[in-house]
N, C-alpha and C positions, 0 to 999 in steps of 0.2 A: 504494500500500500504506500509507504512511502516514496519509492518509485516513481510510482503513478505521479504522486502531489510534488515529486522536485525537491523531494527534502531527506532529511539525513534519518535513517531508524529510532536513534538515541532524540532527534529533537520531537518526533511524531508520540513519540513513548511518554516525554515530557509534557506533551499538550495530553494526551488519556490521563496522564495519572495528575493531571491541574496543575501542573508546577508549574506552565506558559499561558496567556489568557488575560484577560483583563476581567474577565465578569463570569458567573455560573448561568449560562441561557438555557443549560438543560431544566432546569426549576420550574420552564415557563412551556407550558404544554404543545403548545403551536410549536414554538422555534425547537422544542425537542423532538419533535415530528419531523421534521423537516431536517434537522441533522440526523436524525437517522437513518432517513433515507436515501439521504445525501453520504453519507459514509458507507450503506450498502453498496449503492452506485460505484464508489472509488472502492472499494472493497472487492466488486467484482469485477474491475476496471470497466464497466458501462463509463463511466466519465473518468477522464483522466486530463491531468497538462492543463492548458488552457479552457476545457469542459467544466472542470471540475471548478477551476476559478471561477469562472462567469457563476457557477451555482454558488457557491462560496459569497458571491459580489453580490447576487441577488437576497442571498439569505441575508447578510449587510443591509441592505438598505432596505428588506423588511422590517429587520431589529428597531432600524432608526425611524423608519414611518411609523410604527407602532410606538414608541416613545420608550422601548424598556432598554436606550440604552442614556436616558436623561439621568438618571440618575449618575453615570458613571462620570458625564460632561459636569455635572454639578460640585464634585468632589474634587474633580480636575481645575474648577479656573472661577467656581463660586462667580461667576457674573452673569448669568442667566438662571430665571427662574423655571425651574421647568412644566410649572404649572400654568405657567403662562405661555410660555415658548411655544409658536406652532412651524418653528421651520421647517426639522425634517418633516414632516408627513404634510407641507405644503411642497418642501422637493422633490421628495419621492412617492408620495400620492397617487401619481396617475400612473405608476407601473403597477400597483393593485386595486387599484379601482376599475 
């Protein structure tokens, strides 16, 4: 599987077992669906290389239209409230809409 994503065994092993990452999305029932699938996919090389990215990039800017990655922006730079904020899912909106 590693392989397939372009990356080294030892750092693929570090992102399963959490020691790489910024946030737990598996928590959130949607986006854990969705990486699951998305790991079967590269799992069974169905996507690999740049396939796999674009799904990667999509699953990204689902995270941030749904708002569950405000919290992590808020921690980072405290100048946005995120209950107010409607950026991301007025920029990336209309790719699931």
């Amino acid at each position: 599987m590693s392989t397939c994503l372009g990356i080294s065994p030892a750092l693929l092993t570090r992102y399963i077992k959490g020691e790489r990452g910024l946030h737990d999305f598996m928590r959130i029932k949607d986006v854990d669906e969705r990486l699951d699938k998305l790991a079967e996919e590269v799992a069974s090389r169905r996507k690999c290389g740049p396939d796999a990215y674009t799904e990667l990039l999509n699953l990204t800017f689902y995270v941030l239209y749904k708002k569950y990655a405000c919290g992590i922006h808020y921690v980072a730079t405290r100048d946005v409230n995120p209950a107010k904020c409607n950026a991301c899912p007025a920029l990336f909106g209309k790719l699931f809409e």
